[in-house]
N, C-alpha and C positions, 0 to 999 in steps of 0.2 A: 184720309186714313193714315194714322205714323205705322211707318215701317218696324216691325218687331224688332228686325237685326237691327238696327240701332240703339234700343234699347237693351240688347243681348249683356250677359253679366259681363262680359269680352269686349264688347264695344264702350259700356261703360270704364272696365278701367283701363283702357286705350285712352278713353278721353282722360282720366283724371290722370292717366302718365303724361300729356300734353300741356296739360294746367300749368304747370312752371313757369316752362317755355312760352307759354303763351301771354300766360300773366306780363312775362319780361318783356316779352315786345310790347304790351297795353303798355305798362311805367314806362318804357324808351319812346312812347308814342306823345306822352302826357307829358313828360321830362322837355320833347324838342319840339312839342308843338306841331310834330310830323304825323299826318294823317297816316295810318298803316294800310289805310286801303280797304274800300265795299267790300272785297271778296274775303280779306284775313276778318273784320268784323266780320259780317256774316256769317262766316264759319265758325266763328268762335259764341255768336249768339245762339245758334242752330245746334251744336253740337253742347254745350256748356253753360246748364241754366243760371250754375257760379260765378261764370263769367260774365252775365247778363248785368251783372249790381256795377261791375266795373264801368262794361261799356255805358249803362248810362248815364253814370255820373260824365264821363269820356265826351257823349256827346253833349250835354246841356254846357260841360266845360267851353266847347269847340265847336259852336254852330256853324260856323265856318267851313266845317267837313263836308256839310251838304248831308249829310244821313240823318235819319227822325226815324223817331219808333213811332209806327202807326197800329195799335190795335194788336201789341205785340209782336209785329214784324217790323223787321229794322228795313227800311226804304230808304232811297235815293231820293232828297228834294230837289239839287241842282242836275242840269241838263252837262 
């Protein structure tokens, strides 16, 4: 069941005042080749359906990260 308040007109533009920012560390992530980390994806997939087209170019770029979208959720493949 998704939670309503996340979807609230509040939480939406919380999220799209984050987009920027968020976007900048995706480009400084793709730029150094530096994973930003499960938990910044994640958050950024889960919260940011706009940011989903990013990350997964992001991941097909950098299998290396260990992260796959499975079935719409972005998972952990390395241990």
């Amino acid at each position: 069941m998704q939670n309503p308040e996340k979807w609230s007109h509040e939480a939406i533009v919380a999220k799209s005042n984050m987009r920027p920012e968020r976007m900048q560390k995706l480009k400084v992530a793709a730029n150094s080749l530096q994973n930003p980390g499960f938990k910044f994806l994640y958050q950024c997939w889960d919260d940011d359906p706009a940011l989903q087209i990013v990350i997964k170019k992001l991941l097909a770029k950098f299998p290396q990260w260990g992260v796959a979208i499975v079935d719409g959720v972005l998972v952990r493949t390395l241990a």
